[in-house]
C-alpha positions in Angstrom: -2.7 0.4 18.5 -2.0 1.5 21.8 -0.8 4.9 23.0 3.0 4.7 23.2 3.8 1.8 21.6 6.3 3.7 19.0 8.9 4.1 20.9 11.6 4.2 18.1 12.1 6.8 15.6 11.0 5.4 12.0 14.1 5.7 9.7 13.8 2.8 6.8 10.5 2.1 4.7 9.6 -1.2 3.9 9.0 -0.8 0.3 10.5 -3.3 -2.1 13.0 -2.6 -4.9 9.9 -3.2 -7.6 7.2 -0.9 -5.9 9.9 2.0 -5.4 10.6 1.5 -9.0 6.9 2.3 -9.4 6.8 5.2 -7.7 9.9 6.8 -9.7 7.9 5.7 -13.3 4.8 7.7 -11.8 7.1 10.5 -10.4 5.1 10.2 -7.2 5.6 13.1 -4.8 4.6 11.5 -2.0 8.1 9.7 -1.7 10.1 12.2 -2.0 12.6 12.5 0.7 12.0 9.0 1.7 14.1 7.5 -0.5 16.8 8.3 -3.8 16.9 6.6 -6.6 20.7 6.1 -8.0 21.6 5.7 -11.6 24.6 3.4 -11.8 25.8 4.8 -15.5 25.4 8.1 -14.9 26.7 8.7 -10.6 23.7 10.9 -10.6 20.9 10.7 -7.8 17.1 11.8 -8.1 14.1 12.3 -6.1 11.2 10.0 -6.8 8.9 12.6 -8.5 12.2 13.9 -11.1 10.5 14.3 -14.4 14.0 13.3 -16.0 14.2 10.6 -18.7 14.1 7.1 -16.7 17.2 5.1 -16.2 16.9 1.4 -17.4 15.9 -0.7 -14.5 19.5 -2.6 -14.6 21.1 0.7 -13.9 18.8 1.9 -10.9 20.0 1.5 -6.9 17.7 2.9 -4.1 18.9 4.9 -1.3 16.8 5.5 1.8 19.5 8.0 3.1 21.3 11.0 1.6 24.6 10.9 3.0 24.4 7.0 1.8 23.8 7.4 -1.9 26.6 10.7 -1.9 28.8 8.4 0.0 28.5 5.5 -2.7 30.0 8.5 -5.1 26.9 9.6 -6.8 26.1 13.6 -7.5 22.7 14.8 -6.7 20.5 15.9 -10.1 20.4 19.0 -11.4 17.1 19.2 -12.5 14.9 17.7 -9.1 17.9 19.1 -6.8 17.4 15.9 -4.2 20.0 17.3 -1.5 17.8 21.1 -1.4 14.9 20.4 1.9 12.5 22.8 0.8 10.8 23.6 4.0 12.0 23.5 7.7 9.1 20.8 8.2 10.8 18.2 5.7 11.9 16.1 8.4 9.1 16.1 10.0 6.6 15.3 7.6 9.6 12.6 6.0 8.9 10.9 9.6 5.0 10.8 9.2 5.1 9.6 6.1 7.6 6.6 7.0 5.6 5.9 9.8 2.3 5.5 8.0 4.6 3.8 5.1 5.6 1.4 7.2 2.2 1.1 9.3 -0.1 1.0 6.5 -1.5 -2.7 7.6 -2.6 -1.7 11.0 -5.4 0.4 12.3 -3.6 4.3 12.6 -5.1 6.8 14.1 -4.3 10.3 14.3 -3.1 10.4 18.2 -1.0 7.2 17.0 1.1 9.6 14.6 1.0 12.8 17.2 2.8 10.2 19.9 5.4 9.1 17.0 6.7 12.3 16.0 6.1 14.5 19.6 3.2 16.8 17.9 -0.1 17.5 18.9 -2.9 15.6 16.7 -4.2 19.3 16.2 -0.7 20.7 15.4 0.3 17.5 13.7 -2.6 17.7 11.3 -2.2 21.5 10.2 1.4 21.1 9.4 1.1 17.9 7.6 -1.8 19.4 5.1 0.5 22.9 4.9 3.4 20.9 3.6 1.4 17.8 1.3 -2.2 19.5 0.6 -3.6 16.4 2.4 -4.6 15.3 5.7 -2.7 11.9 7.1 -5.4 10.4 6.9 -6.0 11.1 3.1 -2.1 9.9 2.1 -2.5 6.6 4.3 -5.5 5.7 1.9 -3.0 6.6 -1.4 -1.1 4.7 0.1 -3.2 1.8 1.1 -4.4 2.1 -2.8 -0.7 2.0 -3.7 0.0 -1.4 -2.2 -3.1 -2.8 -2.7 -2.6 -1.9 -6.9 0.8 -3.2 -6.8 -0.9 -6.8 -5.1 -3.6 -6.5 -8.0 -0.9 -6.3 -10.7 1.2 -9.2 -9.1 -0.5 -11.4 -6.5 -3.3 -14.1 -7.3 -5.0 -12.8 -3.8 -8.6 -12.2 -4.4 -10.1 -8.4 -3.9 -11.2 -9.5 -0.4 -7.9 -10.7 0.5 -6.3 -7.6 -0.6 -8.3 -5.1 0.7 -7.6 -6.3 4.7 -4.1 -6.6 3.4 -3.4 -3.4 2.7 -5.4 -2.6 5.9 -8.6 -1.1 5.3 -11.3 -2.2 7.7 -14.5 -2.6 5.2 -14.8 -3.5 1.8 -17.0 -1.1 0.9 -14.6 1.6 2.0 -12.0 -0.1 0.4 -13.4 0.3 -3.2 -14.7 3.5 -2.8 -11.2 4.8 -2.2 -9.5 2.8 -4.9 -12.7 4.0 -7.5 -11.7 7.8 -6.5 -7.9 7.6 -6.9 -7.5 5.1 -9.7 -11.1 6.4 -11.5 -12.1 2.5 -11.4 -12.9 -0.7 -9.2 -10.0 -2.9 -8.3 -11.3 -5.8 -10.7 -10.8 -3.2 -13.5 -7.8 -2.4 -13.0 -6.5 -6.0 -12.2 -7.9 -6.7 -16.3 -6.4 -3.4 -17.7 -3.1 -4.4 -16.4 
């Protein structure tokens, strides 16, 4: 990737209806902020991770902006309180994670991310593991994993195929990753589910 070469602000993930709908049946953290998920019957509008009861598939919409989904008429939760940023960073870290959502395929490095958001790789770094626990470099590979579990379950492409999909360089990194966040080899979990 050359230096400089994200010139535009990353405001829209390209995630698809059925892996967002993933992430709100795991209640995955990681998304939060990045996109709302909207239940038709009941107006109401959630964060990924809300441990609520889960809306029937039918009823669900996907927002990727706030002022979107309360325009449409929908009130945010109670319970997960959507519309409350916890942190002055949230926009911030919202933006590296889009980024590296939306960048997942390609070779990423640190610098890369520092020259999309206007932070130093140092500075970068520090507040990204303050506010997720993890290093970017750490939540690329979930998500890497992510996508790459999502082709398992339904894509015929072979583990190979997969793995420089999802945009690891090496197979042998690629299922060392997957074995330590999924506790087992791609070809496992393709039978399991």
């Amino acid at each position: 990737m050359q230096k400089g070469s994200w010139s535009y602000m990353v405001t829209s993930m390209n995630l698809s209806f059925e892996e967002m709908w993933e992430k709100i049946i795991a209640c995955d953290r990681k998304y939060d902020g990045l996109f709302f998920t909207a239940v038709k019957t009941t107006k109401i509008y959630c964060r990924p991770s809300c441990r609520s009861r889960k809306p029937k598939k039918a009823n669900v919409d996907f927002y990727h902006d706030i002022n979107e989904v309360e325009k449409a008429g929908f009130r945010a939760c109670k319970r997960c309180q959507p519309e409350v940023e916890h942190s002055p960073n949230v926009g911030v870290v919202k933006n590296i994670i889009t980024f590296l959502v939306n960048h997942y395929k390609q070779h990423v490095t640190l610098q890369d991310i520092a020259d999309q958001v206007g932070l130093s790789p140092f500075y970068l770094e520090r507040l990204f593991k303050q506010e997720t626990s993890e290093t970017p470099r750490t939540y690329l590979e979930k998500i890497r994993i992510d996508k790459a579990a999502h082709l398992l379950k339904c894509s015929s492409l072979t583990n190979l195929e997969i793995c420089y999909e999802v945009g690891f360089q090496s197979p042998s990194n690629f299922y060392k990753v997957f074995r330590s966040i999924k506790n087992c080899s791609p070809s496992e979990y393709r039978k399991v589910t």
